[in-house]
C-alpha positions as CSV (number, residue, x, y, z in Angstrom):
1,X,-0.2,-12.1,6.0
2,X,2.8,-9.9,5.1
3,X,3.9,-12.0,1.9
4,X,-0.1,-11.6,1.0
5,X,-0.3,-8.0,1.1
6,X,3.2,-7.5,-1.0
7,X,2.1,-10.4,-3.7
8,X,-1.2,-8.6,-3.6
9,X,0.3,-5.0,-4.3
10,X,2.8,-6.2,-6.9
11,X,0.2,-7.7,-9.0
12,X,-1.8,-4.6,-8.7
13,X,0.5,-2.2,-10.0
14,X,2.5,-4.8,-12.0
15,X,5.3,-4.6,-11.0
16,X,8.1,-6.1,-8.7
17,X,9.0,-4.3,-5.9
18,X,12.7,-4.2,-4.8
19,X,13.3,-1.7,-2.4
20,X,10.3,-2.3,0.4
21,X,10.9,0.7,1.9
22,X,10.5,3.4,-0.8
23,X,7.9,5.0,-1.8
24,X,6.3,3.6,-4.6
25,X,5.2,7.6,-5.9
26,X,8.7,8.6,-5.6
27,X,10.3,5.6,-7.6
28,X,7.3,6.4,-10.5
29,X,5.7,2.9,-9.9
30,X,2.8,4.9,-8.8
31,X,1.1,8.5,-9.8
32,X,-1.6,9.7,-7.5
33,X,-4.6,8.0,-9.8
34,X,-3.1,4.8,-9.2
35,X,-2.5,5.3,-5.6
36,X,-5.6,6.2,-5.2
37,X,-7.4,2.9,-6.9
38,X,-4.6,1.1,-4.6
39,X,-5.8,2.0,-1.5
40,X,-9.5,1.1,-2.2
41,X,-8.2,-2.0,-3.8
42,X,-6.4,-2.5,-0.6
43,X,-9.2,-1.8,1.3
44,X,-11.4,-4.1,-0.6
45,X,-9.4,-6.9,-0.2
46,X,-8.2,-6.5,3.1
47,X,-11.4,-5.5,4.5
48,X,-10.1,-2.6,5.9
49,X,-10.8,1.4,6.2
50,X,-7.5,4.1,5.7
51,X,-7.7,7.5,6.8
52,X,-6.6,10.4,5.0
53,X,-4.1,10.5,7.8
54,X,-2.8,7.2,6.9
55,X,-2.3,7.8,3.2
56,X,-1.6,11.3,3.2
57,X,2.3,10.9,5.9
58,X,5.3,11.2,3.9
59,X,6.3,7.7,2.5
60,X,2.9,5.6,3.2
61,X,3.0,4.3,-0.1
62,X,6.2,1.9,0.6
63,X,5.5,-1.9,1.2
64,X,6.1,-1.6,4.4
65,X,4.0,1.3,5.4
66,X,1.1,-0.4,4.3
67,X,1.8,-3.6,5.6
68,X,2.2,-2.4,8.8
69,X,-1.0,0.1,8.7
70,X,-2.9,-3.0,7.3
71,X,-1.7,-4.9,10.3
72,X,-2.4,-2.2,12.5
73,X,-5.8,-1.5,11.1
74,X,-6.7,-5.5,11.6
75,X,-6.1,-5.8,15.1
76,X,-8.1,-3.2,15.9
């Protein structure tokens, strides 16, 4: 499930990512529009629901933030 999510985000913004555990906003592969359609992308395809909480910690938007908030958010 973890190589999904990455494969899935770096055809979304179209790009590939190096460094999993930056930020994509602070490394500019991301401005808040995009993260924005990201997360309900994400949340499309994953079948999934992120709270403002979620999104809104320092450094959410690196790979593995969201892979492991996805995670999280499917076992529940």
């Amino acid at each position: 499930m973890n190589q999904e999510i990455i494969e899935f985000i770096e055809n979304t913004v179209g790009n590939k990512i190096e460094n999993q555990e930056m930020d994509l906003l602070d490394q500019g592969i991301l401005d808040s529009l995009e993260a924005i359609s990201l997360i309900v992308s994400l949340e499309k395809k994953f079948t999934i629901k992120f709270s403002f909480a979620d999104y809104s910690k320092p450094g959410f938007f690196s790979l593995t933030n969201i892979v492991e908030t996805i995670n999280k958010g499917k076992k529940q």
